[in-house]
C-alpha positions in Angstrom: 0.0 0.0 0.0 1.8 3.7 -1.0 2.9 6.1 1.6 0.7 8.5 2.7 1.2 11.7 4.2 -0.6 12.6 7.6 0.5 15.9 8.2 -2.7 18.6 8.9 -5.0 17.8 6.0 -8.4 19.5 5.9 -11.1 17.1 6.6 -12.8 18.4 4.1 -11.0 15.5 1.9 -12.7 13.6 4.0 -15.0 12.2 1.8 -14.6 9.4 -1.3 -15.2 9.5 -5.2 -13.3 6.4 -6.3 -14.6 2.8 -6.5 -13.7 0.2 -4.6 -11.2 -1.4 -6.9 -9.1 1.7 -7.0 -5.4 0.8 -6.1 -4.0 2.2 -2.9 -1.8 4.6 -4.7 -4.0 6.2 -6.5 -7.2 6.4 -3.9 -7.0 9.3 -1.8 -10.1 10.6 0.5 -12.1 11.6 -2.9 -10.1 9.5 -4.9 -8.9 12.5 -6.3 -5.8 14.2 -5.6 -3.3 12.3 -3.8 -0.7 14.9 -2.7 -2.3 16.2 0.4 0.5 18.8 1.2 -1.8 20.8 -1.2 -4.7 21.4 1.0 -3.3 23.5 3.8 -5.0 24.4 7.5 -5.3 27.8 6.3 -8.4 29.0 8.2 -7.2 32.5 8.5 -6.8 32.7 4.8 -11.0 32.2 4.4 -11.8 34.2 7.2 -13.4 31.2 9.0 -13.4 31.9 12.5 -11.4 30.5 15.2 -10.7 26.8 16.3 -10.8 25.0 19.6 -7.7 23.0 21.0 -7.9 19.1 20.0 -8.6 16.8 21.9 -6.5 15.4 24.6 -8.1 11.5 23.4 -5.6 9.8 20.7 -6.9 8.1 17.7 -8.6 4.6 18.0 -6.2 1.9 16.9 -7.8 0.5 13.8 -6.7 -1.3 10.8 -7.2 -2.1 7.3 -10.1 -5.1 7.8 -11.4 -3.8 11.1 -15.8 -3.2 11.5 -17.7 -1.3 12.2 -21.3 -2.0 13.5 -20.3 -5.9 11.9 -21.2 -3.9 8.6 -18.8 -1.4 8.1 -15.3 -2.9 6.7 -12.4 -0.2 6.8 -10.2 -0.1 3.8 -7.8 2.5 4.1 -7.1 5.1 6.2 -6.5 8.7 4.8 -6.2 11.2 7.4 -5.2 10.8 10.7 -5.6 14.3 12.3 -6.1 16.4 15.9 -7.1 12.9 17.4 -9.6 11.6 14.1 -9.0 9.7 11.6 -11.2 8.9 8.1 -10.9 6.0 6.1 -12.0 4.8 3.0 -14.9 1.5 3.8 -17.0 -0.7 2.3 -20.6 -0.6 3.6 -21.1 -4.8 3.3 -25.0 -5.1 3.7 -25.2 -2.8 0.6 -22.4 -3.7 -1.3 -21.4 -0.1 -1.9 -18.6 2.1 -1.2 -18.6 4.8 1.5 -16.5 7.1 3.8 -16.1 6.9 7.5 -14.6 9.7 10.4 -14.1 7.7 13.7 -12.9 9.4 16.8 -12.9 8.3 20.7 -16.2 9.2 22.1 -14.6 11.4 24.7 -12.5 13.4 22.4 -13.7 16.7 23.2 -15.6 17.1 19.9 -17.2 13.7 19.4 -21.0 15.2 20.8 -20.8 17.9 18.3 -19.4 16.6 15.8 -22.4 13.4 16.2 -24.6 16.6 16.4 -23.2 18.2 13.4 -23.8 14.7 11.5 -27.3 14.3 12.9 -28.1 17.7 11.6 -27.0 17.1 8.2 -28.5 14.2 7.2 -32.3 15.7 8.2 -31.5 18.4 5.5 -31.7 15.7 2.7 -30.6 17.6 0.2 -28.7 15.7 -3.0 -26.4 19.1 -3.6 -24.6 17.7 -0.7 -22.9 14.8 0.0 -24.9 13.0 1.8 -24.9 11.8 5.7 -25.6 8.2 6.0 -25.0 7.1 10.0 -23.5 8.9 12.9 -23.1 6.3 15.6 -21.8 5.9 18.5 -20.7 2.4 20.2 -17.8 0.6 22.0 -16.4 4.0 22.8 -15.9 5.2 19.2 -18.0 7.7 17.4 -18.2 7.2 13.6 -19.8 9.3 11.2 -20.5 7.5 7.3 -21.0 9.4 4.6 -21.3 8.9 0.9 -18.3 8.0 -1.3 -18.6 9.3 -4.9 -16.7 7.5 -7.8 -17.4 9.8 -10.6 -16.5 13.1 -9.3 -14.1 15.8 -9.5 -13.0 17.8 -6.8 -12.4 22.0 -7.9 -8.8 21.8 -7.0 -8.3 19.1 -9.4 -10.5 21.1 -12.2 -8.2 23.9 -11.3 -4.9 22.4 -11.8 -5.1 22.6 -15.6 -6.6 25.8 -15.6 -9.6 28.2 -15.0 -13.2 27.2 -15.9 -15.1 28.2 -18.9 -17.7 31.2 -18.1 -20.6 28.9 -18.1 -19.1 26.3 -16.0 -18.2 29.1 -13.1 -21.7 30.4 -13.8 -22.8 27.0 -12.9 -20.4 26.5 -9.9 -21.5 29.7 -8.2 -25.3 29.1 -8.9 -25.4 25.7 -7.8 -23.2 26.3 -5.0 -24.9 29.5 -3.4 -28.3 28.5 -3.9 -27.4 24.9 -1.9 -25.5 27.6 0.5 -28.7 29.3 1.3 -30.9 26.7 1.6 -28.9 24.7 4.1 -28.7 28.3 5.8 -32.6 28.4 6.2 -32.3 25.7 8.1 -29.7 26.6 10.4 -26.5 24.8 9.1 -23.4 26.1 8.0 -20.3 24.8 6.7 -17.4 26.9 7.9 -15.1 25.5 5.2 -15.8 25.9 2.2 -13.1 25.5 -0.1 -12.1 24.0 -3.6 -11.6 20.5 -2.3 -15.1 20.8 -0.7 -16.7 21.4 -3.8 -17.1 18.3 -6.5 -18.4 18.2 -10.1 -20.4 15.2 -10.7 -20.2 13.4 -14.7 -23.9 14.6 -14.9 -22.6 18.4 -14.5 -24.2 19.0 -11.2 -22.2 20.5 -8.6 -21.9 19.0 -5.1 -20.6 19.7 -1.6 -19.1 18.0 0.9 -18.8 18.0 4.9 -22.4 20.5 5.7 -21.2 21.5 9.5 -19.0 18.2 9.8 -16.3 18.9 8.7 -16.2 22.5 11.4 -17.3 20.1 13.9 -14.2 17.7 13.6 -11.4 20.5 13.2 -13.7 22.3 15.8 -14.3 25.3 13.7 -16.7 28.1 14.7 -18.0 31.5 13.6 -20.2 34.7 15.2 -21.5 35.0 11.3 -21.6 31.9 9.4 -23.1 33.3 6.3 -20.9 35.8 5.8 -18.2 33.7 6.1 -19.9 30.9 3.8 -20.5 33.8 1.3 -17.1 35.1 1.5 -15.8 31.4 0.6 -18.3 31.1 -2.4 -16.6 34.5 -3.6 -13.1 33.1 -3.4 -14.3 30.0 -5.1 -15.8 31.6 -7.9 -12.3 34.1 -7.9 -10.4 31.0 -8.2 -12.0 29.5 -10.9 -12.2 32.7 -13.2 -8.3 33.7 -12.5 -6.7 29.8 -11.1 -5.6 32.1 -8.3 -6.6 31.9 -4.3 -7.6 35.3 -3.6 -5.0 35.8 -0.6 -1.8 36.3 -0.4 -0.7 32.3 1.0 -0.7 29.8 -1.9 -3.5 27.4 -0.9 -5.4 24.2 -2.8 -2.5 24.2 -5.2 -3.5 27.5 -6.3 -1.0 30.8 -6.5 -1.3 33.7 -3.6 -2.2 37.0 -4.8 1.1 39.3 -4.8 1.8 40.7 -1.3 0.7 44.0 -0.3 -1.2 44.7 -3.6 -4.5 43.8 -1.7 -7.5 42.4 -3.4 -7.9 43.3 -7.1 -10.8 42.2 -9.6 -10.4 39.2 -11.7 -10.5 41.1 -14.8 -7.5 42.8 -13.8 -5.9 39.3 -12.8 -6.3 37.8 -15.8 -7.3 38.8 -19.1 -10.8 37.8 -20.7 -12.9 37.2 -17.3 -16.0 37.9 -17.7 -17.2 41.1 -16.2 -20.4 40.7 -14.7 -19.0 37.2 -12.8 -15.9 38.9 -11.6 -18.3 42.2 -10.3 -19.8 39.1 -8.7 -16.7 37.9 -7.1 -15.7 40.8 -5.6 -19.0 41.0 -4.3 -19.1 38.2 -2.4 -15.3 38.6 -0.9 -14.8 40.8 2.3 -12.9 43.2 0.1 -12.3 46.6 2.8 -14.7 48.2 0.3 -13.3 47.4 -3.1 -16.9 47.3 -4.8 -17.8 50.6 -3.8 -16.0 52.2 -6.8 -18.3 49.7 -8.4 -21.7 51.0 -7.2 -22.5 47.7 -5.6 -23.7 46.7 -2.7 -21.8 43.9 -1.4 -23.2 40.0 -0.2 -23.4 39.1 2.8 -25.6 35.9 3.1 -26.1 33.1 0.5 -29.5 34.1 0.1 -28.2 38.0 -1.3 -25.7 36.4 -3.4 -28.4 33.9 -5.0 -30.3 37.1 -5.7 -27.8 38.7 -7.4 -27.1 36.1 -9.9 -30.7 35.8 -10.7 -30.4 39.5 -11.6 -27.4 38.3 -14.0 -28.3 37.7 -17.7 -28.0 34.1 -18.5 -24.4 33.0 -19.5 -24.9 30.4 -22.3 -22.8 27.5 -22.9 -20.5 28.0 -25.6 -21.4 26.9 -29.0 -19.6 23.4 -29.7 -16.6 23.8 -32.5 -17.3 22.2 -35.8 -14.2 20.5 -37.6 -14.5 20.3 -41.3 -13.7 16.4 -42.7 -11.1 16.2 -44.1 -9.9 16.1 -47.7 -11.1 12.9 -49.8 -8.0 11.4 -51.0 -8.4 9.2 -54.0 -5.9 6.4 -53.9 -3.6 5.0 -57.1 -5.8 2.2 -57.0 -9.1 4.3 -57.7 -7.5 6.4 -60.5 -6.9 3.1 -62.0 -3.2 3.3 -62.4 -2.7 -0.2 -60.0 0.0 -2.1 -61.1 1.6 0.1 -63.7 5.1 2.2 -63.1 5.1 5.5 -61.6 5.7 8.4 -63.3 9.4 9.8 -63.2 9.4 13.0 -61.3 8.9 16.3 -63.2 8.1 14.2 -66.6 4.9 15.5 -68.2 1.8 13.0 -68.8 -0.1 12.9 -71.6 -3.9 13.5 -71.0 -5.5 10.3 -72.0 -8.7 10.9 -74.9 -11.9 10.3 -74.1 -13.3 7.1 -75.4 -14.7 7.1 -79.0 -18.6 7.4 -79.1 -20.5 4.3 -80.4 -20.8 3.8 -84.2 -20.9 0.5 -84.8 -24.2 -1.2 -85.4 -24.4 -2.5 -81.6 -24.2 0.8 -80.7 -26.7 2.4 -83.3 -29.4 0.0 -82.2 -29.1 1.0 -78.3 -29.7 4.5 -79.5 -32.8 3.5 -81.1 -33.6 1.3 -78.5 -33.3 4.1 -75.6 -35.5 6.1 -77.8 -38.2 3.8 -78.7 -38.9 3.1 -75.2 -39.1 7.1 -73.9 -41.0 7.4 -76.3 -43.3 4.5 -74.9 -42.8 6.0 -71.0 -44.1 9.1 -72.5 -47.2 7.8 -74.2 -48.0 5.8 -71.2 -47.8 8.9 -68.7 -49.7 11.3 -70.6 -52.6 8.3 -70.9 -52.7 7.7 -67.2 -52.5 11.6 -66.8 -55.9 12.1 -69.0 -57.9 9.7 -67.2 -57.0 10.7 -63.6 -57.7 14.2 -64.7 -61.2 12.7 -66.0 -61.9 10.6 -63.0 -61.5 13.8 -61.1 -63.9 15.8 -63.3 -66.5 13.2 -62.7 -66.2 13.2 -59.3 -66.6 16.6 -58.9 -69.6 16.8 -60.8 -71.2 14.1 -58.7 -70.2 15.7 -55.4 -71.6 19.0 -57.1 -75.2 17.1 -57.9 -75.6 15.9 -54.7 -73.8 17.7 -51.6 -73.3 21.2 -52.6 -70.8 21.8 -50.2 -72.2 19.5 -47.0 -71.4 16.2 -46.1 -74.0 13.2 -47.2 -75.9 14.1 -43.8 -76.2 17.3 -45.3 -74.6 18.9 -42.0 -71.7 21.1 -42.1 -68.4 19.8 -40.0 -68.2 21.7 -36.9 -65.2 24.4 -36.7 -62.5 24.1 -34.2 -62.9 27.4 -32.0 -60.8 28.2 -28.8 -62.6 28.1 -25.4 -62.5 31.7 -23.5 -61.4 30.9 -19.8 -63.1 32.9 -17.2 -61.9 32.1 -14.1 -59.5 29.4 -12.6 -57.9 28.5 -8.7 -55.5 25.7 -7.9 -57.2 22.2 -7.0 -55.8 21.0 -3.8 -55.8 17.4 -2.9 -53.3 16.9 -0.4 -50.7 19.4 1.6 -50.3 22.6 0.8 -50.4 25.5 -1.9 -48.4 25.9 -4.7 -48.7 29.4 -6.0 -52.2 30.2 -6.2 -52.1 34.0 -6.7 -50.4 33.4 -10.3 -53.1 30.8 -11.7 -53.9 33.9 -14.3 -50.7 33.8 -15.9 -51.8 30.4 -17.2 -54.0 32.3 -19.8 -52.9 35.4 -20.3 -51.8 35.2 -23.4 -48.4 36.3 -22.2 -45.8 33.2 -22.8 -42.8 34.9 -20.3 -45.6 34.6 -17.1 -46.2 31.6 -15.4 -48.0 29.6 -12.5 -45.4 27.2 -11.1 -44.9 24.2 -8.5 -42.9 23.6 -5.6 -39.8 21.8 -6.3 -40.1 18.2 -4.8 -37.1 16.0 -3.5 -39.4 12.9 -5.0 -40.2 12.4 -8.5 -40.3 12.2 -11.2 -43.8 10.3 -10.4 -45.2 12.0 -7.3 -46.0 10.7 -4.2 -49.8 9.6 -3.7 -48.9 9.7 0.3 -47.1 12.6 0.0 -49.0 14.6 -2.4 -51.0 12.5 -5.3 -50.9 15.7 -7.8 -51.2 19.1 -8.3 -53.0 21.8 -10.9 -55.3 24.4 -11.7 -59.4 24.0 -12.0 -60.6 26.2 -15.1 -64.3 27.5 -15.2 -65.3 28.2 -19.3 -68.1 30.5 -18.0 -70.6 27.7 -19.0 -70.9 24.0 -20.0 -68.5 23.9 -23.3 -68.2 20.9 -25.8 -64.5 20.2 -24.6 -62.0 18.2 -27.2 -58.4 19.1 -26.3 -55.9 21.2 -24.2 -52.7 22.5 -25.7 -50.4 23.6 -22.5 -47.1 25.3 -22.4 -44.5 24.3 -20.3 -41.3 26.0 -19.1 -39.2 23.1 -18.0 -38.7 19.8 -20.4 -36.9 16.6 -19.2 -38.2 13.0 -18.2 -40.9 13.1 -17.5 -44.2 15.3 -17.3 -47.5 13.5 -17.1 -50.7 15.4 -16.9 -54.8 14.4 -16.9 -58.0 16.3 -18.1 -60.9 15.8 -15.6 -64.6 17.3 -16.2 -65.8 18.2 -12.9 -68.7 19.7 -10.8 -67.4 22.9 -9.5 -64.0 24.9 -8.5 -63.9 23.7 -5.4 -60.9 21.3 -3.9 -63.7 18.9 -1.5 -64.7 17.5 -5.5 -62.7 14.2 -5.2 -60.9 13.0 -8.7 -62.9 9.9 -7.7 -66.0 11.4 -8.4 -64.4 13.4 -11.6 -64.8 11.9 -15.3 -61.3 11.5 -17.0 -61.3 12.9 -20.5 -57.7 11.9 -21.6 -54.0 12.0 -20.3 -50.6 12.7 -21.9 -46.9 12.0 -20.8 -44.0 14.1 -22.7 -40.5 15.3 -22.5 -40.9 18.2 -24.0 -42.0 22.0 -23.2 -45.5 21.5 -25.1 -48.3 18.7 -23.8 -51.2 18.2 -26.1 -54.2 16.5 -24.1 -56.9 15.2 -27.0 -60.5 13.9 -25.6 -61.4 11.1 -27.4 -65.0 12.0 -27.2 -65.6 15.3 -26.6 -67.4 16.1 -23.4 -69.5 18.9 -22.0 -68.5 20.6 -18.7 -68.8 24.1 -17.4 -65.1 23.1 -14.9 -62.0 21.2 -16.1 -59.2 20.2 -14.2 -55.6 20.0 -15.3 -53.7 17.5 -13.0 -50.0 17.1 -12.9 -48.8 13.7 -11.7 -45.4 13.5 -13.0 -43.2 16.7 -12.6 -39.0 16.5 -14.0 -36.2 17.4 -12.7 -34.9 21.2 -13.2 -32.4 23.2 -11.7 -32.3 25.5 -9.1 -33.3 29.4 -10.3 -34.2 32.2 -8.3 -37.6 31.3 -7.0 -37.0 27.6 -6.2 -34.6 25.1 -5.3 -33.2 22.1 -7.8 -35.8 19.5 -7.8 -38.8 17.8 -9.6 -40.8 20.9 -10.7 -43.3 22.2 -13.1 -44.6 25.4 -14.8 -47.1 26.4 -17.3 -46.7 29.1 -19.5 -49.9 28.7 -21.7 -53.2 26.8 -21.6 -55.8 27.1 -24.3 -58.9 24.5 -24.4 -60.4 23.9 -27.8 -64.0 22.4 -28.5 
C-alpha cells in the first residue's frame, strides 16, 4: 500500500469519489488528488473563524479489515488528524462504497461533531454529500457518509486551468443556492473551499462536509453566512483567475502578490467575464473594493443567489465544428494499380476520351433508348388524362348531390378556442403551490407563469405525499370540450398530466368522483391532451402527476418541478 502523508489535511477530503477497486496509490479521500500537502489548514486565509484545542483522546487503533457495527469494513485510512481519523470503507449489507470519520467518544468534539452529522442528514438535500449514519458504540464515534466515484474535486478542475464562463456560472449558482438553503435551516459549513466542492459526470455540482467537517477541526463562527458567502466569492475568484484570492498559496493555487490587496479578476487575468468577476468581488470581504463599483456587497447566501438571478443568463459555448477532411483518391481508384510511376517532373499525356458508339451494336441502343421514352411518355400522358377525367367526374357528382355539405347534409363543426373565465388551484393533499399566479396560465403572455414547488421525489409524485397538483378552469358555461394545448417551461423526463370534467372549483370534489377525459406524458416543453370523445363541462381540471427534474433558479430550489406558461382548451 503507497505512503501516505498525515500531516494537517483538511477534513474536508474527507470524503470518497473512487470505487472500490481503486489501487491504494491512486485512492485518496475523494479518490482525487493524492498529494495532500496541497490542502493547507489555512483558516485564517477564508476568514473562517477561530478553532478549539484538539482533543486530549488519541486516535482509535484500527486497521485495514477492522468493522464497524459488523457492517462497516475499513479499507484505508486517509487522514489521521487532531485525534480523528477517516478512512475509506466498504458498507457490506449494501455492497457499496462509503467514507467513514471515527474518533474516541470522549474526544472533546465527538458530541458535536455526532450533532453536526445528525443535523445534516435531516437536511436531505442531494447538492450535498450525503450523511448516512452517525453512531456511537464501543467507545468510538463514527460518522458515514457517501463516497462518490465519478467526481471531481475543484482543486483538481483547477490544476489545468480556470473554468469556462458557463461552467463558473454553474459553480457559483449551484453552490450559493445549496449555501442558502442549508442556511434556512440553520446549518453552515465553515469550510468551504475548492476541495469541498465536487463536479459530478452529470454536471451537477456538489458539496461536501455540511457542519462536519467544522465540527471535527472544531471550527466556529459569530457570522456563518458571511463567512460561507465570502468562501463562495473566493471559489468563484479561483475558478475565473486559477488564483486563491489571498496572499498564501493554498489548494495548489498561486497567492495573490503581497501588499497589492484584493484586485478584480478582470485585472488578474485577461478575458474574465465582467459581470462574474463584479460578482466575485461581491461576495469577498474586500475593505470596500466594490464601492468604486456602485455595488452593494453579499453578505448571506440568500443576497448572493439574488444577485445572480439579476445576472443575464451566461450560455454555454457553442460546440466547435471540424470540417472532414480532404477525400484522397488512392492510385488504385484512379486506376493506375500495377503500372510504373511516373518519373518525377516528366509530363503526362492527358488520356482521350473514349470514342462514341458507331458500330451497329451501338446504333441499335440508341434506337432502342429512344423507342422506349417514347413509350414512358405515351403511357404517362394516358394515365395523366384519365385521372384528370376521374376527377372531373367526381366533382360533378359531389356537385349534384352535396353542394358543399357532407352526405348528412350537415356542415363539419369548426375548431374554435374556449375563453377561460376564471380558474384557482385544485388542492388534494398538503399545501399551496402558487395560487395567486393561476392567471398567468391564460394570459396570453408566454414569459408569465403559475409554477410548483420543487419536490425531492419524482419524477412520479407521491400519492402519500401529495397525489398531484393543478389548476381547475371555469369556461363560464358547460362547453363541448375536445383538447388542451399547454405550455411548459421546463422539459426533461418526464411530465405526465390528466383532463378531468368536474362539478365545481372547489378542492372537497374528489378526482374519484371526476370523469377523466384523456392524459398525456411528454419530454418536451409542449403537452397536447386530445379527448377522445368530446365532453360537456362548465369546470376542467388539469392534474400534474409527473413533474421532471430542473435546476435550481431564483424562486425555487433544484428538484422535480413544473410550470405552465400557456393553456388554451379547444372544442
Amino acid at each position: 500500500m503507497a505512503e501516505r502523508s498525515t500531516a494537517a489535511v483538511d477534513v474536508a477530503d474527507n470524503s470518497g469519489d473512487e470505487s472500490l477497486t481503486a489501487k491504494a496509490d491512486q485512492s485518496t479521500a475523494d479518490g482525487v488528488a493524492q498529494k495532500r500537502e496541497r490542502d493547507t489548514d489555512n483558516n485564517e486565509a477564508q476568514g473562517s473563524g477561530g478553532t478549539e484545542g484538539p482533543g486530549k483522546a488519541s486516535p482509535p487503533e484500527l486497521h485495514s479489515g477492522h468493522k464497524l457495527a459488523r457492517r462497516y469494513r475499513l479499507e484505508e485510512c486517509v487522514t489521521r488528524l487532531d485525534g480523528f481519523s477517516s478512512w475509506r470503507a466498504v458498507d457490506e449489507k449494501l455492497r457499496r462504497a462509503v467514507g467513514v470519520h471515527i474518533l474516541p467518544a470522549d474526544h472533546a468534539r465527538a458530541r458535536s461533531v455526532l450533532a453536526a452529522a445528525r443535523s445534516s442528514a435531516l437536511l436531505g438535500d442531494p447538492r450535498f454529500v450525503q450523511v448516512l449514519d452517525a453512531v456511537e458504540e464501543n467507545d468510538l464515534v463514527y460518522v458515514v457518509h457517501e463516497w462518490l466515484p465519478d467526481a471531481t474535486e475543484l482543486t483538481t478542475l483547477l490544476s489545468s486551468g480556470p473554468l469556462e464562463p458557463h461552467d463558473a456560472y454553474q459553480m457559483v449558482s449551484q453552490v450559493a443556492s445549496a449555501m442558502a438553503a442549508a442556511h434556512r435551516e440553520g446549518l453552515a459549513h465553515l469550510r468551504l473551499n475548492p476541495n469541498a466542492v465536487l463536479r459530478a459526470s452529470t454536471g451537477q455540482w456538489r458539496i461536501r462536509g455540511l457542519a462536519v467537517n467544522a465540527a471535527l477541526r472544531g471550527i466556529s463562527s459569530d457570522t456563518p453566512q458571511r463567512t460561507d458567502t465570502e468562501a463562495i466569492g473566493a471559489l468563484l475568484y479561483a475558478a475565473l483567475t486559477q488564483r486563491w484570492p489571498y496572499e498564501n498559496d493554498a489548494y495548489g493555487l498561486s497567492g495573490l502578490p503581497k501588499d497589492v490587496g484584493l484586485i478584480a479578476p478582470d485585472q488578474v487575468r485577461a478575458g474574465v467575464h465582467r459581470g462574474l468577476s463584479e460578482l466575485a468581488m461581491r461576495a469577498l470581504a474586500n475593505d470596500g473594493a466594490t464601492a468604486s463599483r456602485h455595488e452593494s456587497p453579499c453578505t448571506t447566501p440568500e443576497e448572493l443567489v439574488k444577485a445572480i438571478g439579476e445576472m443575464p443568463r451566461i450560455r454555454p459555448p457553442e460546440p466547435a465544428f471540424t470540417a472532414p477532411p480532404e477525400y484522397q483518391r488512392t492510385t488504385y481508384q484512379q486506376g493506375s494499380y500495377g503500372r510504373q510511376a511516373p518519373r518525377p517532373g516528366a509530363t503526362q499525356p492527358v488520356p482521350a476520351p473514349p470514342p462514341p458508339l458507331q458500330s451497329r451494336t451501338g446504333k441499335a441502343l440508341k434506337w432502342a433508348v429512344s423507342a422506349l421514352l417514347i413509350a414512358a411518355l405515351g403511357l404517362g400522358s394516358w394515365q395523366l388524362a384519365d385521372a384528370l377525367m376521374d376527377q372531373g367526374g367526381k366533382s360533378d357528382n359531389t356537385n349534384q348531390t352535396q353542394d358543399g355539405n357532407d352526405k348528412d347534409g350537415k356542415q363539419p363543426k369548426p375548431v374554435r378556442t374556449l375563453k377561460i373565465e376564471g380558474a384557482q388551484e385544485y388542492i388534494a393533499k398538503g399545501s399551496a403551490q402558487h395560487p395567486n399566479d393561476v392567471d398567468k396560465t391564460y394570459d396570453g403572455d408566454s414569459t408569465t407563469y403559475w409554477r410548483t414547488a420543487s419536490y425531492k421525489d419524482g419524477p412520479d409524485m407521491n400519492p402519500a405525499f401529495k397525489p398531484g397538483v393543478g389548476i381547475v378552469y371555469d369556461l363560464g358555461s358547460a362547453q363541448e370540450v375536445s383538447a388542451a394545448s399547454i405550455g411548459l417551461l421546463f422539459g426533461g423526463d418526464h411530465t405526465t398530466v390528466t383532463l378531468y370534467a368536474t362539478d365545481s372549483m372547489s378542492s372537497s370534489v374528489p378526482l374519484t368522483s371526476m370523469k377523466k377525459l384523456g392524459s398525456v406524458t411528454t419530454v418536451g416543453t409542449t403537452a397536447k391532451v386530445t379527448v377522445a370523445k368530446p365532453v360537456k363541462s362548465r369546470y376542467v381540471l388539469v392534474w400534474f402527476t409527473a413533474l421532471p427534474y430542473a435546476q435550481g433558479d431564483t424562486y425555487s430550489d433544484a428538484g422535480y418541478k413544473q410550470a405552465i406558461t400557456d393553456l388554451k382548451f379547444t372544442g
